[in-house]
PDB file of N, CA, C and O in Angstrom:
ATOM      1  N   UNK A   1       4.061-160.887-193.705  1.00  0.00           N
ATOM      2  CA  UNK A   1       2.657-160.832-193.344  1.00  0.00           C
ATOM      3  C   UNK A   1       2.389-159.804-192.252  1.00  0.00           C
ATOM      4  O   UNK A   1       1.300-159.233-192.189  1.00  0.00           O
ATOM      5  N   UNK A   2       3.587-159.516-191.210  1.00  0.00           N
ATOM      6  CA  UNK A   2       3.520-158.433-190.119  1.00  0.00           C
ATOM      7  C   UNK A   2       2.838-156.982-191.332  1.00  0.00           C
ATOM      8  O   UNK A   2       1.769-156.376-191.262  1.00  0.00           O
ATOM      9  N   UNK A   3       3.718-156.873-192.108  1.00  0.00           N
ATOM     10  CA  UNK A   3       3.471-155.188-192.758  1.00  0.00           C
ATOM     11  C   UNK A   3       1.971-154.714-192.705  1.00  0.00           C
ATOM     12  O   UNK A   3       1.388-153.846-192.055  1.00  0.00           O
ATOM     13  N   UNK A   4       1.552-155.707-193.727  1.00  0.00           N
ATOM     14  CA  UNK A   4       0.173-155.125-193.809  1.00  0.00           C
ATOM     15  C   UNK A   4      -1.197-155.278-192.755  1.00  0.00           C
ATOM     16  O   UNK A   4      -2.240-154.633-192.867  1.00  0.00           O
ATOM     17  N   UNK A   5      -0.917-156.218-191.803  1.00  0.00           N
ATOM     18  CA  UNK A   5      -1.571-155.992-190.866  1.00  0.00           C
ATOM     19  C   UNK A   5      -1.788-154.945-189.536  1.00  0.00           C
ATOM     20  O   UNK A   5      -2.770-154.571-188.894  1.00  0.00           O
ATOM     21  N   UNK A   6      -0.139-154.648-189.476  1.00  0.00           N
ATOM     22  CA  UNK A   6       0.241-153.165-188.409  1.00  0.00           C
ATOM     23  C   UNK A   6      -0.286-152.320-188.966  1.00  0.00           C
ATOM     24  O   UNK A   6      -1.143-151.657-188.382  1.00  0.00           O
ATOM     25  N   UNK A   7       0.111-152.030-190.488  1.00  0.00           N
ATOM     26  CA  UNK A   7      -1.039-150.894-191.421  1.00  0.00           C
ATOM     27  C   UNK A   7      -2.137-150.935-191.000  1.00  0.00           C
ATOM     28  O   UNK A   7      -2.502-150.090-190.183  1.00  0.00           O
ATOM     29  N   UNK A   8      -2.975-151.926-191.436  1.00  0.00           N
ATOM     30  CA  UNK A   8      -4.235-151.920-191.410  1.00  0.00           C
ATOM     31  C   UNK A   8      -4.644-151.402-189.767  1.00  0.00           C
ATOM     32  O   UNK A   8      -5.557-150.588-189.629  1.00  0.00           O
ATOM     33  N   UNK A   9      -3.837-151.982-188.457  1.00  0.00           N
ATOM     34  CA  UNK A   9      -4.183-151.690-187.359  1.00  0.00           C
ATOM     35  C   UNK A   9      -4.029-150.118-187.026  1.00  0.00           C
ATOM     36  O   UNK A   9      -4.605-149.487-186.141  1.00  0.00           O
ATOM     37  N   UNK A  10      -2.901-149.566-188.173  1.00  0.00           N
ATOM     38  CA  UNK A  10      -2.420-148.467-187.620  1.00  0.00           C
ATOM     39  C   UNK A  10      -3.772-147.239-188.461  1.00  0.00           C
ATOM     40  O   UNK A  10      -4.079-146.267-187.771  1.00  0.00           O
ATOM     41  N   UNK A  11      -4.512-147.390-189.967  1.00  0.00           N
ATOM     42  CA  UNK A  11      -5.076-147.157-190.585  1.00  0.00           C
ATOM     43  C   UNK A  11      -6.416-146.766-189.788  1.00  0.00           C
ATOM     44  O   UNK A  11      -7.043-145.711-189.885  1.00  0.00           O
ATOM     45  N   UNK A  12      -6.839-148.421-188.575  1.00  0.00           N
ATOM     46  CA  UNK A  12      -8.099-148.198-188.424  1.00  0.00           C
ATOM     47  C   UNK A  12      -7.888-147.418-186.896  1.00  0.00           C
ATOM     48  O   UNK A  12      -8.853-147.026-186.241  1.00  0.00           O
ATOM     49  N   UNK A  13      -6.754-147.295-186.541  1.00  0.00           N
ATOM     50  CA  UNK A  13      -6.541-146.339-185.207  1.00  0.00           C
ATOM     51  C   UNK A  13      -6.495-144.807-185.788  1.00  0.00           C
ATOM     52  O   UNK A  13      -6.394-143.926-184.935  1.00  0.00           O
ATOM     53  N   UNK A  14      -6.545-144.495-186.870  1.00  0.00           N
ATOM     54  CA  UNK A  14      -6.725-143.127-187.360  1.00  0.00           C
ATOM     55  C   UNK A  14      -8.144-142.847-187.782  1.00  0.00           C
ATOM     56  O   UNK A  14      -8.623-141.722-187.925  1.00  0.00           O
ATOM     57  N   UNK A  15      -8.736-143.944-187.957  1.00  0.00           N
ATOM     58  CA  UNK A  15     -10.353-143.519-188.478  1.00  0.00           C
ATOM     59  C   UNK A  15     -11.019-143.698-187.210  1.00  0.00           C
ATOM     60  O   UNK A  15     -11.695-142.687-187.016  1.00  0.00           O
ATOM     61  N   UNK A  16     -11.108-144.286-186.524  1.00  0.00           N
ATOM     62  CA  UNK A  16     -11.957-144.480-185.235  1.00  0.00           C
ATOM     63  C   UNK A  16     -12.451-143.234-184.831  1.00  0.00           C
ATOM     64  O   UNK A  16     -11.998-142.199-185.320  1.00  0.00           O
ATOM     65  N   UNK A  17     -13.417-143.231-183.911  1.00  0.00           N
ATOM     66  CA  UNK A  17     -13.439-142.459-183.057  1.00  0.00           C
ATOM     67  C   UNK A  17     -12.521-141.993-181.927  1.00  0.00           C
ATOM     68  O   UNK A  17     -11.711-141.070-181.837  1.00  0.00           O
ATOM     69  N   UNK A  18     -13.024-143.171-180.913  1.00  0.00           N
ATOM     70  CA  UNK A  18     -12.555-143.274-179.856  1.00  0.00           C
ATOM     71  C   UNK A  18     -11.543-144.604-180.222  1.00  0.00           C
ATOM     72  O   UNK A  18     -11.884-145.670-180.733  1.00  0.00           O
ATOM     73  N   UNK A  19     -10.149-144.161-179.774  1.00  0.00           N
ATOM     74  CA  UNK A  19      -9.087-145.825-179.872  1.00  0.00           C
ATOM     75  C   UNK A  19      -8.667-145.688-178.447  1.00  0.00           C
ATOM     76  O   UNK A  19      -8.539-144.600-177.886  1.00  0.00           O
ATOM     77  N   UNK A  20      -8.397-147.194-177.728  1.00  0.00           N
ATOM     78  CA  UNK A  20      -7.869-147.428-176.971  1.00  0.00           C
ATOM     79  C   UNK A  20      -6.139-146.987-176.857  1.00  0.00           C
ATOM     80  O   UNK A  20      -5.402-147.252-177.807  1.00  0.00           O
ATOM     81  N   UNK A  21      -5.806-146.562-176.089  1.00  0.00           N
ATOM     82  CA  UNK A  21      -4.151-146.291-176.006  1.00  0.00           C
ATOM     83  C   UNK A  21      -3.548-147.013-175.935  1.00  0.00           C
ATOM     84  O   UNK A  21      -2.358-146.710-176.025  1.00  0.00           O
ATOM     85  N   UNK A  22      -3.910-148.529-175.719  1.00  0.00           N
ATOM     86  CA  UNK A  22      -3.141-149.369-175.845  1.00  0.00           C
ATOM     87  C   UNK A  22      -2.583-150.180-177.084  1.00  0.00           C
ATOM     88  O   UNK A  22      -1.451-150.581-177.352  1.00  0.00           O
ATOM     89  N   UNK A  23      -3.994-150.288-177.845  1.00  0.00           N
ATOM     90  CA  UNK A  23      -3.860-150.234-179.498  1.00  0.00           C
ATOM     91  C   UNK A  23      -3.007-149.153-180.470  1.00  0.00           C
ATOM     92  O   UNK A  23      -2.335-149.446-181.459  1.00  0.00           O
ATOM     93  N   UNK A  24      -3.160-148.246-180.079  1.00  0.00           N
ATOM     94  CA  UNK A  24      -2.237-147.319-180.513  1.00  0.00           C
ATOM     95  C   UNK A  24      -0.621-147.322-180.288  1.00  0.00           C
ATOM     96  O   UNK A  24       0.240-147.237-181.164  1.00  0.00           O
ATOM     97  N   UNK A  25      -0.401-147.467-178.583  1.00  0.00           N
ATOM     98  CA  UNK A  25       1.065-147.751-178.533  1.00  0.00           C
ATOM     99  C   UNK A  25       1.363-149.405-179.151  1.00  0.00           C
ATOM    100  O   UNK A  25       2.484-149.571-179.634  1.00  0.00           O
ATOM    101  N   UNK A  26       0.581-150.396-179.151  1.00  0.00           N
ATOM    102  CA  UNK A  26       1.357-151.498-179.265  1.00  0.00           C
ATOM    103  C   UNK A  26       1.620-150.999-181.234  1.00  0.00           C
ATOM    104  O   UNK A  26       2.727-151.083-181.766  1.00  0.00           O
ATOM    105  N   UNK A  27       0.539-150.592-181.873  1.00  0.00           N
ATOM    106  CA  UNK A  27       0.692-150.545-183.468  1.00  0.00           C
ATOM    107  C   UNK A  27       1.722-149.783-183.737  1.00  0.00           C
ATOM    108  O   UNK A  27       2.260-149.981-184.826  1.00  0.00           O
ATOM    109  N   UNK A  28       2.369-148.555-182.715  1.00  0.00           N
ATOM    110  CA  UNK A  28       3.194-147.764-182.791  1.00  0.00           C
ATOM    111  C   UNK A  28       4.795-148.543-182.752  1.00  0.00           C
ATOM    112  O   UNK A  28       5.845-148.452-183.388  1.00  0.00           O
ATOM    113  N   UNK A  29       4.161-149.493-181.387  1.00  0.00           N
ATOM    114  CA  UNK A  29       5.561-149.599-181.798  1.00  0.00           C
ATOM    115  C   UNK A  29       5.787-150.859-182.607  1.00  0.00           C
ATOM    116  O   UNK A  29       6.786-150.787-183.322  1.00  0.00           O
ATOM    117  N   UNK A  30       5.331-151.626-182.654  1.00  0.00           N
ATOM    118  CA  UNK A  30       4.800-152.958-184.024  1.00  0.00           C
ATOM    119  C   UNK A  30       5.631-152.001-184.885  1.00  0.00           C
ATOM    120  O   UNK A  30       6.781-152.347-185.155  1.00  0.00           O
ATOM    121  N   UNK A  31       5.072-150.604-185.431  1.00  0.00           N
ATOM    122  CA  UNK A  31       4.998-150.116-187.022  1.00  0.00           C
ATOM    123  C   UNK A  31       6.801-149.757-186.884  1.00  0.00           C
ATOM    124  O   UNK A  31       7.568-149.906-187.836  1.00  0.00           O
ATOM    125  N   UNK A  32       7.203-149.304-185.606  1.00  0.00           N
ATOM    126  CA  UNK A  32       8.775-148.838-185.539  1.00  0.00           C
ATOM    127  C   UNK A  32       9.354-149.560-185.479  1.00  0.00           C
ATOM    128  O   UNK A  32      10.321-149.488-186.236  1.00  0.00           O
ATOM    129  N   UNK A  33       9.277-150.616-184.716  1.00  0.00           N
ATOM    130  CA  UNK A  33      10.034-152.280-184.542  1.00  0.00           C
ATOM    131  C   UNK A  33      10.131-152.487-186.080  1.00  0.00           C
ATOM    132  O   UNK A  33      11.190-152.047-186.529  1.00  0.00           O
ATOM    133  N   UNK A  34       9.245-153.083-187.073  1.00  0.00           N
ATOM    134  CA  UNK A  34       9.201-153.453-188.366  1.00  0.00           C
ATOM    135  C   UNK A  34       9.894-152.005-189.322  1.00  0.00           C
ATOM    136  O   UNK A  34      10.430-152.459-190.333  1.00  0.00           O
ATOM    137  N   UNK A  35       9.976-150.956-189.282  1.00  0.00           N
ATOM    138  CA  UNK A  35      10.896-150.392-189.682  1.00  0.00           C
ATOM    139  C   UNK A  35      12.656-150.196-189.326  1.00  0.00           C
ATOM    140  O   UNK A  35      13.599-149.729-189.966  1.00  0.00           O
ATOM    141  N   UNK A  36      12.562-150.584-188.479  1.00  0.00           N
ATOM    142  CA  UNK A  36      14.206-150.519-187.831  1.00  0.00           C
ATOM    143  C   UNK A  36      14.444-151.677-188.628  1.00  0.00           C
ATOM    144  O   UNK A  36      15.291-151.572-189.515  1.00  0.00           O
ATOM    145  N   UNK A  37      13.608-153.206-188.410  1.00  0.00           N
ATOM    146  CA  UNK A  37      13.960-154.540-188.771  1.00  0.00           C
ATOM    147  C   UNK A  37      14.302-154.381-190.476  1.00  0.00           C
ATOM    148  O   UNK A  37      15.192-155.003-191.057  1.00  0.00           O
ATOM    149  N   UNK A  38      13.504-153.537-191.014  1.00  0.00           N
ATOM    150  CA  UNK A  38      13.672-153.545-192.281  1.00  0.00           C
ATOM    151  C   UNK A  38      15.234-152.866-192.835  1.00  0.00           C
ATOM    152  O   UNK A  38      16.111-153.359-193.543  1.00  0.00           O
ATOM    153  N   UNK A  39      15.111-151.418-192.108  1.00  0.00           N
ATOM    154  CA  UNK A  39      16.272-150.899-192.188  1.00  0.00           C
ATOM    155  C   UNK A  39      17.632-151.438-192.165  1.00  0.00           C
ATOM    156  O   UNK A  39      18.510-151.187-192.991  1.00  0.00           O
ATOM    157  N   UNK A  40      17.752-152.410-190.862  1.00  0.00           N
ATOM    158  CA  UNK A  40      18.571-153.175-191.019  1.00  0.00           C
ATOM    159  C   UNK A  40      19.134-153.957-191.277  1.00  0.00           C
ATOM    160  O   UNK A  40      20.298-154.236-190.990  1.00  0.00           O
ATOM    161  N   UNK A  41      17.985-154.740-192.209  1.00  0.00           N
ATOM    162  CA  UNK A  41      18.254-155.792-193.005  1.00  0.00           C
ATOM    163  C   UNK A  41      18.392-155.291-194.530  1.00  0.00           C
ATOM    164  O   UNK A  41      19.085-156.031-195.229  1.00  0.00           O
ATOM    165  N   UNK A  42      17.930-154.326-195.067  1.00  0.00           N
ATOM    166  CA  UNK A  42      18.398-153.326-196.225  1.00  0.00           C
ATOM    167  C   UNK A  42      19.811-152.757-195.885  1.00  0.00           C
ATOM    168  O   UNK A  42      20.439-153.045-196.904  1.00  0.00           O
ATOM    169  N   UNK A  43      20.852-151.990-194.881  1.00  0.00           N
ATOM    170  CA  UNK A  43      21.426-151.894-194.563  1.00  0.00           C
ATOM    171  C   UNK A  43      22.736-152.953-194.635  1.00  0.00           C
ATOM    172  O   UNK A  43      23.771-152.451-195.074  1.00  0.00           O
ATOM    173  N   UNK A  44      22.784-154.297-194.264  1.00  0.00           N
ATOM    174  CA  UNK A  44      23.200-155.447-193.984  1.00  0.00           C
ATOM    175  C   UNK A  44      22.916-155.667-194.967  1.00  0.00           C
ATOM    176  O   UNK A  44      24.105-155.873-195.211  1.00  0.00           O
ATOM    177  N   UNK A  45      22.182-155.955-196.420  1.00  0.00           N
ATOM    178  CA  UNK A  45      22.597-156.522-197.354  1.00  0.00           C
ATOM    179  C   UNK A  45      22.606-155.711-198.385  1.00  0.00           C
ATOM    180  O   UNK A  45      21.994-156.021-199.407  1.00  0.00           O
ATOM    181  N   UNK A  46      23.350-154.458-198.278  1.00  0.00           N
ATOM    182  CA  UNK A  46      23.232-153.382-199.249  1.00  0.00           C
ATOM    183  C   UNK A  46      24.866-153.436-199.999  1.00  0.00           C
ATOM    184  O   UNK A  46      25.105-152.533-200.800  1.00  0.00           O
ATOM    185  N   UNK A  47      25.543-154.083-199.836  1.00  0.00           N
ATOM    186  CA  UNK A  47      26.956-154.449-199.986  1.00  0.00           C
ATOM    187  C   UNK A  47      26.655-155.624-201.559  1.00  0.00           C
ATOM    188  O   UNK A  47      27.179-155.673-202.672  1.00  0.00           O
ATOM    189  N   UNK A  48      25.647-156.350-200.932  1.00  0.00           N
ATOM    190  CA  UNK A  48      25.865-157.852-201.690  1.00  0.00           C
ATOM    191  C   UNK A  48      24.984-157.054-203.069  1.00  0.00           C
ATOM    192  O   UNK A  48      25.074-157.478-204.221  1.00  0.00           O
ATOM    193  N   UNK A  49      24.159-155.860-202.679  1.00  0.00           N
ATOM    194  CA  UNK A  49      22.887-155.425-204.198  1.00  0.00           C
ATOM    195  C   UNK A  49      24.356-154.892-204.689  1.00  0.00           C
ATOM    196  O   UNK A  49      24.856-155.411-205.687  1.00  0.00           O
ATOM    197  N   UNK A  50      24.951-153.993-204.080  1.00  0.00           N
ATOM    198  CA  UNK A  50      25.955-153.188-205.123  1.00  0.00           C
ATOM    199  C   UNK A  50      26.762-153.980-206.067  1.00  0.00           C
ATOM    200  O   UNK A  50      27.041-153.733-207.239  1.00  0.00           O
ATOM    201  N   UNK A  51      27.079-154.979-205.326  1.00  0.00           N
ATOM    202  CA  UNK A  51      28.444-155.998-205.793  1.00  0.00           C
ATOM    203  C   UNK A  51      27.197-156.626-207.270  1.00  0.00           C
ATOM    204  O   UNK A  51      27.458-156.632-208.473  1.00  0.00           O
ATOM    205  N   UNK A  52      26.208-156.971-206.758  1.00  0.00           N
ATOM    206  CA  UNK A  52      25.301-157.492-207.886  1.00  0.00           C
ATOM    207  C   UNK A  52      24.594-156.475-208.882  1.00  0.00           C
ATOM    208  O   UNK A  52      24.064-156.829-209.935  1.00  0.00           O
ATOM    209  N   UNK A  53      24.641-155.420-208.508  1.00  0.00           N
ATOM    210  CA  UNK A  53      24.046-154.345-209.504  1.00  0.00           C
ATOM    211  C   UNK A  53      22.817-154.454-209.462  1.00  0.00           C
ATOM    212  O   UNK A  53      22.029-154.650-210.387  1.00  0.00           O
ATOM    213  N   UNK A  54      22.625-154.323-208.334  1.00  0.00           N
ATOM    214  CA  UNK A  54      21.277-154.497-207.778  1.00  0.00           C
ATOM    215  C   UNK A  54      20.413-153.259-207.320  1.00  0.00           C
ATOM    216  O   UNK A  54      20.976-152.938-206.273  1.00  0.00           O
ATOM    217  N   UNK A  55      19.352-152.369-207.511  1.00  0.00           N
ATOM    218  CA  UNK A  55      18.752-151.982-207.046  1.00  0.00           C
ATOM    219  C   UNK A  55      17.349-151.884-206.371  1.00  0.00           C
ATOM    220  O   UNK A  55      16.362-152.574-206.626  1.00  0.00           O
ATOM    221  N   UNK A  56      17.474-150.850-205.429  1.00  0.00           N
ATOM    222  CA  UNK A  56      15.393-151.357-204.998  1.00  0.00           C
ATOM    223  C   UNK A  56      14.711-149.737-205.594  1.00  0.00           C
ATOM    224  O   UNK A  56      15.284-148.654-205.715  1.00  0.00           O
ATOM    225  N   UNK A  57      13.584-150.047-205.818  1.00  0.00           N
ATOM    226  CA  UNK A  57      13.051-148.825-206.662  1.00  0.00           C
ATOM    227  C   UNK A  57      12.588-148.519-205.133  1.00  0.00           C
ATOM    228  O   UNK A  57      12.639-149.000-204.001  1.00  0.00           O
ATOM    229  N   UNK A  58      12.013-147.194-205.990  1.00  0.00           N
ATOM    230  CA  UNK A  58      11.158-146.120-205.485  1.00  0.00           C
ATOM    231  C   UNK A  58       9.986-146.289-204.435  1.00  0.00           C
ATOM    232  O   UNK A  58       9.866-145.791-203.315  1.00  0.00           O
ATOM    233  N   UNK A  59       9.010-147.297-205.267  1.00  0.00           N
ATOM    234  CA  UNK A  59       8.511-148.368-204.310  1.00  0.00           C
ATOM    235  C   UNK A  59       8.831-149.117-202.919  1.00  0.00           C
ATOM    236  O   UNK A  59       8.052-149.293-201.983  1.00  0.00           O
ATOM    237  N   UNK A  60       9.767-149.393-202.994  1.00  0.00           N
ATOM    238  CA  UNK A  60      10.238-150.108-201.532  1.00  0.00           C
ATOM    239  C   UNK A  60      10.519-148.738-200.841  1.00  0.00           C
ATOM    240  O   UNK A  60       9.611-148.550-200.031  1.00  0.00           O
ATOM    241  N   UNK A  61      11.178-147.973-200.834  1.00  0.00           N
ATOM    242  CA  UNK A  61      11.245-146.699-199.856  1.00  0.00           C
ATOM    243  C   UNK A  61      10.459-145.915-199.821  1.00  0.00           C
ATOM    244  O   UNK A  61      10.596-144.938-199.084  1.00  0.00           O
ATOM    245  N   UNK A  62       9.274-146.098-200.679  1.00  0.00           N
ATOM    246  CA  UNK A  62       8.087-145.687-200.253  1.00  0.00           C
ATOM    247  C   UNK A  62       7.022-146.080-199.200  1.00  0.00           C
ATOM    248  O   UNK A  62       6.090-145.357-198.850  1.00  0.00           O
ATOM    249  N   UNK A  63       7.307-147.418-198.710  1.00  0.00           N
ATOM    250  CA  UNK A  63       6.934-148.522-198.800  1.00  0.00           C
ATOM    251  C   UNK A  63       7.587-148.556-196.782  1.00  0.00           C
ATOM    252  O   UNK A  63       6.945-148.864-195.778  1.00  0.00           O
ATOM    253  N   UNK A  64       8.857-148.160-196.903  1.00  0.00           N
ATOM    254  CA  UNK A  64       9.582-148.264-195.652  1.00  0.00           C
ATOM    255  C   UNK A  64       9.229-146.803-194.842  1.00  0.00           C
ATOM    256  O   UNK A  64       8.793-146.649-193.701  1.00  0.00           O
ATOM    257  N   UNK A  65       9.537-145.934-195.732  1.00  0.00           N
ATOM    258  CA  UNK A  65       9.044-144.723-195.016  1.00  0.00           C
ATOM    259  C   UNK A  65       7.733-144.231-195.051  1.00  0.00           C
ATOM    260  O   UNK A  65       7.599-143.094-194.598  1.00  0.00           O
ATOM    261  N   UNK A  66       6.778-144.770-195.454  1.00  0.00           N
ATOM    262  CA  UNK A  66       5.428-145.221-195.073  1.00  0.00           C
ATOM    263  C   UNK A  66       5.011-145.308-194.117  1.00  0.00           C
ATOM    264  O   UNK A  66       4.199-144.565-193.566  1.00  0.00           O
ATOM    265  N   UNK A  67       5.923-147.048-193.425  1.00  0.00           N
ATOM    266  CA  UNK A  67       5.613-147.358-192.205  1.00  0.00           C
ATOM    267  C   UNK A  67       6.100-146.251-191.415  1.00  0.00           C
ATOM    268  O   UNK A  67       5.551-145.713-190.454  1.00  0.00           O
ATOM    269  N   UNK A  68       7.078-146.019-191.891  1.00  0.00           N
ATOM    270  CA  UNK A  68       7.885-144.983-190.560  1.00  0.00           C
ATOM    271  C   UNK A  68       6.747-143.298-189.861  1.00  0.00           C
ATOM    272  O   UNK A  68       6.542-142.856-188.731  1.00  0.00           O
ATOM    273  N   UNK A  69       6.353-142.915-191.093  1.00  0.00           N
ATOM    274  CA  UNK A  69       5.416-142.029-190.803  1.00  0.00           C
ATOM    275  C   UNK A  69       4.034-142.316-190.436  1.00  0.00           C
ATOM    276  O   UNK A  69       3.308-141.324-190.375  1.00  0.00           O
ATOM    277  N   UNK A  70       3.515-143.420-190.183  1.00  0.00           N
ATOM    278  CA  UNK A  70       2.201-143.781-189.933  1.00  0.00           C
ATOM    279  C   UNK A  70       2.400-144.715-188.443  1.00  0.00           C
ATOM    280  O   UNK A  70       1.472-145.108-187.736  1.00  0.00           O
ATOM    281  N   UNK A  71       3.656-144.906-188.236  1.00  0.00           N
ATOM    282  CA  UNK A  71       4.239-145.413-186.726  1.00  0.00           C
ATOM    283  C   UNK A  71       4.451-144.244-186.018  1.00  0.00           C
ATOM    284  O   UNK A  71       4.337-144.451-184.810  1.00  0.00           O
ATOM    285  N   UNK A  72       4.780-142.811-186.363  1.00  0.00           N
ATOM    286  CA  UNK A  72       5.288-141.984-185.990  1.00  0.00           C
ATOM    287  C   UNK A  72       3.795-141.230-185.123  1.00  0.00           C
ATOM    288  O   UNK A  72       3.683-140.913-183.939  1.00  0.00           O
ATOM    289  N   UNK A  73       2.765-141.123-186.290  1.00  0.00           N
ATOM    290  CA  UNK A  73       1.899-140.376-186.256  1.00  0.00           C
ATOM    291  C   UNK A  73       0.806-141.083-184.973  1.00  0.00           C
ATOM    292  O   UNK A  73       0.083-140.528-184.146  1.00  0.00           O
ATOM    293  N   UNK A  74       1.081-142.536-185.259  1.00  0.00           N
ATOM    294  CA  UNK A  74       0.073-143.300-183.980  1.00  0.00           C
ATOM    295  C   UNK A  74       0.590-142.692-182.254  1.00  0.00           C
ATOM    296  O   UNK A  74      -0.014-142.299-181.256  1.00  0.00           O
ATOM    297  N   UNK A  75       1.933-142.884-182.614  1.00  0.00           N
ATOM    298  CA  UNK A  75       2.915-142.588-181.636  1.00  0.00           C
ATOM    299  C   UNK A  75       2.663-141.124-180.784  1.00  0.00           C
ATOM    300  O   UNK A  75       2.522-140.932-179.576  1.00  0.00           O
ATOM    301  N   UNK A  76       2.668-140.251-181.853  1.00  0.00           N
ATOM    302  CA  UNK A  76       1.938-138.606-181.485  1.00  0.00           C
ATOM    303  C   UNK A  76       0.947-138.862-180.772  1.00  0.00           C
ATOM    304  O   UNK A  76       1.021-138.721-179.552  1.00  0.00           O
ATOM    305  N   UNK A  77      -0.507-139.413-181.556  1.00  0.00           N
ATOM    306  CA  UNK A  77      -1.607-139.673-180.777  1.00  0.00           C
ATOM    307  C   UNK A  77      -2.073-140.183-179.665  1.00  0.00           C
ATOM    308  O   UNK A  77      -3.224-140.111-179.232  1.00  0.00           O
ATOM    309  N   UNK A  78      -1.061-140.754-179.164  1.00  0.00           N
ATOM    310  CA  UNK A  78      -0.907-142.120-178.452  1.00  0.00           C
ATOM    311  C   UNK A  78      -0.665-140.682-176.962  1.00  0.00           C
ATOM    312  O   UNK A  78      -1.413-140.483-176.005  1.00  0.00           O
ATOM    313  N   UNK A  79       0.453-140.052-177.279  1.00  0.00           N
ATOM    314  CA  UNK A  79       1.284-139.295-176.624  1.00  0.00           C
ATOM    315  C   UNK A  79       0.265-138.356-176.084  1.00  0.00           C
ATOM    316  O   UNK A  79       0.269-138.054-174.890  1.00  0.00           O
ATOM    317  N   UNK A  80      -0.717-137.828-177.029  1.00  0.00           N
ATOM    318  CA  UNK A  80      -1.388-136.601-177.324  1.00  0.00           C
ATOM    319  C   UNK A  80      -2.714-137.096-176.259  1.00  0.00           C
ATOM    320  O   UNK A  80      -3.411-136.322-175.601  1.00  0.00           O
ATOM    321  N   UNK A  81      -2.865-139.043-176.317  1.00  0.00           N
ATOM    322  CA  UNK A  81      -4.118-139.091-175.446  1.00  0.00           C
ATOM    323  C   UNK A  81      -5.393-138.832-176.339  1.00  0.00           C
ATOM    324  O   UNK A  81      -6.494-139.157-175.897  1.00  0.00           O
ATOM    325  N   UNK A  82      -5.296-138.374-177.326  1.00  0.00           N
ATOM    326  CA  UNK A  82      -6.480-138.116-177.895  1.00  0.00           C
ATOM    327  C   UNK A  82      -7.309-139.726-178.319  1.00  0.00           C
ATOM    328  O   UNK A  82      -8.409-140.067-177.883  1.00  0.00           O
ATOM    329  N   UNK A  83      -6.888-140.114-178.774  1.00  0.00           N
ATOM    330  CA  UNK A  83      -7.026-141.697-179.958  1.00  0.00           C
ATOM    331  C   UNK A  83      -7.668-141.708-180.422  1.00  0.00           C
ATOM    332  O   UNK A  83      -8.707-142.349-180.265  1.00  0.00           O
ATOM    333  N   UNK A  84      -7.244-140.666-181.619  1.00  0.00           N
ATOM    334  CA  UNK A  84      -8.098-140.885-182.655  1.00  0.00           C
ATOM    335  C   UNK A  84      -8.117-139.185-183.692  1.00  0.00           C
ATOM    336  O   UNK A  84      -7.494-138.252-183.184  1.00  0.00           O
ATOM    337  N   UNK A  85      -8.650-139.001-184.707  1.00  0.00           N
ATOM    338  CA  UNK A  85      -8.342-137.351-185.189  1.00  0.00           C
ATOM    339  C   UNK A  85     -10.229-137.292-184.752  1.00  0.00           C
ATOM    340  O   UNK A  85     -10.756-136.186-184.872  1.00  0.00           O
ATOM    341  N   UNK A  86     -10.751-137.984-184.473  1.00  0.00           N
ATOM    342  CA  UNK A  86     -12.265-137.722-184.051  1.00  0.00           C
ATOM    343  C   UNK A  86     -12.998-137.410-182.557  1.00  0.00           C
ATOM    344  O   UNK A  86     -14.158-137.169-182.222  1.00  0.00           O
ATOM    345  N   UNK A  87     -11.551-137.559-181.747  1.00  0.00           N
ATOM    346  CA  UNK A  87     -11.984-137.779-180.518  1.00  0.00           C
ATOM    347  C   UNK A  87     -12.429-136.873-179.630  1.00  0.00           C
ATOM    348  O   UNK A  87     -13.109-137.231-178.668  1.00  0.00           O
ATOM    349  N   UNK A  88     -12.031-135.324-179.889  1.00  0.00           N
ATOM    350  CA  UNK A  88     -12.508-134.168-179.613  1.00  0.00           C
ATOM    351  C   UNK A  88     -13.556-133.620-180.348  1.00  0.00           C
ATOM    352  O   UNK A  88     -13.586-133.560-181.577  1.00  0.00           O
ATOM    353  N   UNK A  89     -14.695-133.089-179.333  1.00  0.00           N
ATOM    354  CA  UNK A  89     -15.490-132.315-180.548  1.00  0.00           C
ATOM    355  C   UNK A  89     -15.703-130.571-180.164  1.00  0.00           C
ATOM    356  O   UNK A  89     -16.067-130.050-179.110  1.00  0.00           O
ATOM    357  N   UNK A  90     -15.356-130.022-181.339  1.00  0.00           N
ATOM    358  CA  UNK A  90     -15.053-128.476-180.555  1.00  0.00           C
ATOM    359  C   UNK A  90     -17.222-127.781-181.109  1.00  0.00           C
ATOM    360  O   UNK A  90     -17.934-127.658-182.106  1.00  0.00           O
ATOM    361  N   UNK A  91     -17.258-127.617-179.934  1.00  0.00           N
ATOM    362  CA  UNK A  91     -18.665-127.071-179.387  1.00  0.00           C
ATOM    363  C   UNK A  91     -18.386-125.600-179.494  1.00  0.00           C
ATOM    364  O   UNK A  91     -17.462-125.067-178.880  1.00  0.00           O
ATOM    365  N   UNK A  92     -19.399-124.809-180.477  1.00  0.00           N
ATOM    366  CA  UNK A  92     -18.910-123.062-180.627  1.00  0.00           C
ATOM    367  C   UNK A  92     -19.969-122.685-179.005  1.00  0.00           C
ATOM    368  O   UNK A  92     -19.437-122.077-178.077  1.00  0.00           O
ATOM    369  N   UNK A  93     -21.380-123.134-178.925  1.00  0.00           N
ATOM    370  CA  UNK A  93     -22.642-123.005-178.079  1.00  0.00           C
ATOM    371  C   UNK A  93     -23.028-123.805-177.284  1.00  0.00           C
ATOM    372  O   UNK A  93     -24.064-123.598-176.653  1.00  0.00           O
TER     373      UNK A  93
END
C-alpha cells in the first residue's frame, strides 16, 4: 500500500506549483527507502525464483525503477530548492 501512495505524493510534488521542501525530501526519501526495500528483498529471494524457474517480467522492473527515478528526480528538486517544475517564472520585460 506504501508504493502507490509515495507515487502519488511524489506525482503531485511535480505538478504543483509551489511544494514545500519538506514534502519533497520526506517523498524522496519514502520513494528510495521503498526501492532499496524492494531491491533487497528481490535480491534475497532471487536464489529460491531460479531454483523454481521462476521469473519476474518486465513489469516489475519497470515498476522498481520507476520508483527509483521519480525518488531521484524529487530528490534533485528538493536539492535545487525550486519545488516544483512551476516554481520559477522567467519574465523577458
Amino acid at each position: 500500500m506504501l508504493i502507490p501512495v509515495l507515487t502519488f505524493l511524489g506525482w503531485v510534488a511535480l505538478v504543483m506549483r509551489r511544494v514545500p521542501l519538506p514534502l519533497l525530501g520526506l517523498t524522496s526519501l519514502g520513494l528510495l527507502g521503498m526501492y532499496g526495500v524492494l531491491r533487497w528483498k528481490m535480491s534475497e529471494a532471487y536464489t529460491d525464483r531460479l531454483l523454481a524457474q521462476l521469473q519476474l517480467g518486465p513489469g516489475w522492473w519497470g515498476t522498481v525503477y520507476g520508483i527509483l527515478g521519480l525518488g531521484i528526480v524529487c530528490l534533485i528538486l528538493m536539492i535545487k530548492g525550486r519545488g516544483g517544475r512551476h516554481a520559477t517564472e522567467v519574465r523577458m520585460f
